[in-house]
N, C-alpha and C positions, 0 to 999 in steps of 0.2 A: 504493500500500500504506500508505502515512502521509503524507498532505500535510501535516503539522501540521512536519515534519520540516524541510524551506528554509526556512520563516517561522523557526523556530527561531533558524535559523543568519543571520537578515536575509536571506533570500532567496537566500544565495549559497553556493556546496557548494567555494567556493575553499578553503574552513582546513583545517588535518592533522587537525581531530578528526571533519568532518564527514567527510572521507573517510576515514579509521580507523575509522569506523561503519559506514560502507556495505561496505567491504569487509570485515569483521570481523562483523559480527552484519546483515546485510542481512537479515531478518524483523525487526518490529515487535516479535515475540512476545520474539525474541532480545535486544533492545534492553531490553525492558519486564521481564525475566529477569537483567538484569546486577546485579552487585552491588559490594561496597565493595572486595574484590579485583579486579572488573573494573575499577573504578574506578584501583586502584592502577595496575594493567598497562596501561592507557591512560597512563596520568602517567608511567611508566618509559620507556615507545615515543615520549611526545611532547617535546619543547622546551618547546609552552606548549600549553595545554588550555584546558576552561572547567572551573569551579568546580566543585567535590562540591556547592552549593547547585543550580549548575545542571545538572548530571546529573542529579538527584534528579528536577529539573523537566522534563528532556526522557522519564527514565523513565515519570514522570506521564503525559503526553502518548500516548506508546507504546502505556501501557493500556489507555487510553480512547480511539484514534485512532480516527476515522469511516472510515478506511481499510479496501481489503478486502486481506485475504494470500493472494495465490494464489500456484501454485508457476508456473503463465508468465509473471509478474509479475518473480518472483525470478532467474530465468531469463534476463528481456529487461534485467533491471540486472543479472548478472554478463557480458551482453555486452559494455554502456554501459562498464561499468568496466573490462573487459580494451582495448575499442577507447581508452578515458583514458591507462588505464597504458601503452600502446603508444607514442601521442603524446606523453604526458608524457614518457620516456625521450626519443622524436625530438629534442624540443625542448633537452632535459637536454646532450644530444650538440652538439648544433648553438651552444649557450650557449656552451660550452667550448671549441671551435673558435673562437666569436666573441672569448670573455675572451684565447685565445691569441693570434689575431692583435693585438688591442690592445694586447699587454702586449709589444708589439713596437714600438709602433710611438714610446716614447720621449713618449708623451702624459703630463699631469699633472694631468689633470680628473678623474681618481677620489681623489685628494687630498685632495680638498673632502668632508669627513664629511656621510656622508648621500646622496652621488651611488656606486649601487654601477657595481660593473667593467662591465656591462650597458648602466647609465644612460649610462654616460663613451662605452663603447663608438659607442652610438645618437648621440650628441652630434657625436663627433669623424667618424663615417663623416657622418654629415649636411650636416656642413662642409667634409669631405674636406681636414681640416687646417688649423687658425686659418689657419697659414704664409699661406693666398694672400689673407688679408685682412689692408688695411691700416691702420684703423680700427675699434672697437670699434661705431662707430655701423653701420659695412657688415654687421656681423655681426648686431647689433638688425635691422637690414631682411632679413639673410637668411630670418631669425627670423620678420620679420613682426609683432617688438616693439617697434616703433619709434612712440613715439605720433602719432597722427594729426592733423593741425592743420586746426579748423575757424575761421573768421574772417567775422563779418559785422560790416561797420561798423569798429568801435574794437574789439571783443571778438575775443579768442581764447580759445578752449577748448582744452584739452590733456587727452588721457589718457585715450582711445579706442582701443582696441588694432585696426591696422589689420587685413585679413583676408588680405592677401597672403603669400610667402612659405612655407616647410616648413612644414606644418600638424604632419605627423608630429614635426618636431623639436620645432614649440611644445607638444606635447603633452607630450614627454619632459621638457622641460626646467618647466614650469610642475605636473607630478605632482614634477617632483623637489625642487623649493623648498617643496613640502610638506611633504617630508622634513627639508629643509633645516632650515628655522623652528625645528622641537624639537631639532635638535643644538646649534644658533648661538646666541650670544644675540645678536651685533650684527645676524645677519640678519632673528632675530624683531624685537629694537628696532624694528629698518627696517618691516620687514612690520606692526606694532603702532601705528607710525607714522601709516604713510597710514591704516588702518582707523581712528583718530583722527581724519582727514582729512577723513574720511565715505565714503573709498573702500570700495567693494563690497569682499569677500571676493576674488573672480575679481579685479578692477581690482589690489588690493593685490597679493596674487599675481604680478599679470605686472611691477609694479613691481620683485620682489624679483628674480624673473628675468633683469630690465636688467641689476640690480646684480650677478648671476651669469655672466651673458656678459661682461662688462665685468672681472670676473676671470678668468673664464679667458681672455682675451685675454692678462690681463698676465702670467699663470701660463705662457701656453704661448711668449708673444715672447720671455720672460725662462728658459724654459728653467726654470722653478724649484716647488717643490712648496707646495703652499698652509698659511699659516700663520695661524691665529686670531689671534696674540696679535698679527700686522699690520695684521690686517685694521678699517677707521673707516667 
């Protein structure tokens, strides 16, 4: 009915405005009909939105969509969106059972600004408790972020992210030093660092991550909540 609509949104229907459209004005026509009160009432219902500039320009878009409006069109997206809302909710439930039992279990890795109750969650079930490791670097291998050492001759290279190890944890843990970088400044320093270095984007990244395991190693042996103003 409007392809012009994902591009909009960078291809993805993830943000609260794209789906506050779809469920709310699901016709193009509806869309292309809104106005500077609908405008308002989208900004009351949302946290963050996009611009009244860009409203204007997805309005645009709406009325001139190469799209066709049919009503089994509209029909097969109010199913799409009931079988989302469904799942959403599942998922919603299932979070909250998860944040409960973690917030049980005396952990200190949601701490660290930037890692939420979720991220911490995925971390500590991963590991199933710093407690049984006895080293920071066991924990890098658990990880699978332990750099790789290649060596011919007299040369050594370092700083190869081996492929072993929880993929799922490196996954959680290297989205979440994305986070990380814009709350910290020492962590960005660090991160801003190696990219100085000439390291990759990815490369600097899993660096910041070491430095992240490597806290909460000491966060969780010591039993203690993570402090910026300690942290070098």
């Amino acid at each position: 009915m409007f392809p012009e609509f994902k591009p909009f949104f960078d291809n993805s229907l993830k943000s609260s405005t794209a789906m506050y459209l779809l469920k709310n004005y699901m016709r193009p026509s509806k869309i292309a009909n809104m106005n500077s009160e609908s405008y308002k009432k989208m900004v009351s219902k949302l946290r963050r939105t996009i611009s009244y500039a860009k409203f204007c320009k997805l309005k645009e878009l709406a009325k001139n969509t190469i799209g066709s409006e049919d009503d089994f069109l509209v029909y097969e997206l109010q199913i799409y969106l009931d079988i989302y809302s469904h799942l959403d909710s599942k998922i919603k439930n299932l979070e909250s059972i998860i944040v409960k039992y973690y917030s049980n279990t005396n952990s200190h890795i949601h701490t660290i600004k930037g890692i939420s109750m979720i991220s911490a969650a995925c971390i500590y079930s991963e590991y199933g408790g710093v407690l049984n490791f006895h080293t920071p670097n066991q924990m890098l291998a658990f990880a699978g972020l332990e750099p790789s050492s290649n060596q011919s001759g007299e040369q050594n290279n370092r700083g190869y992210m081996v492929k072993h190890g929880s993929s799922y944890l490196r996954y959680v843990l290297l989205n979440s030093v994305q986070i990380i970088i814009a709350h910290n400044s020492t962590f960005y320093d660090f991160y801003l660092k190696k990219r100085n270095e000439g390291k990759h984007h990815r490369v600097a990244l899993s660096h910041v991550a070491r430095k992240l395991i490597r806290i909460i190693f000491h966060l969780e042996k010591n039993n203690i909540d993570f402090d910026s103003n300690k942290l070098r």
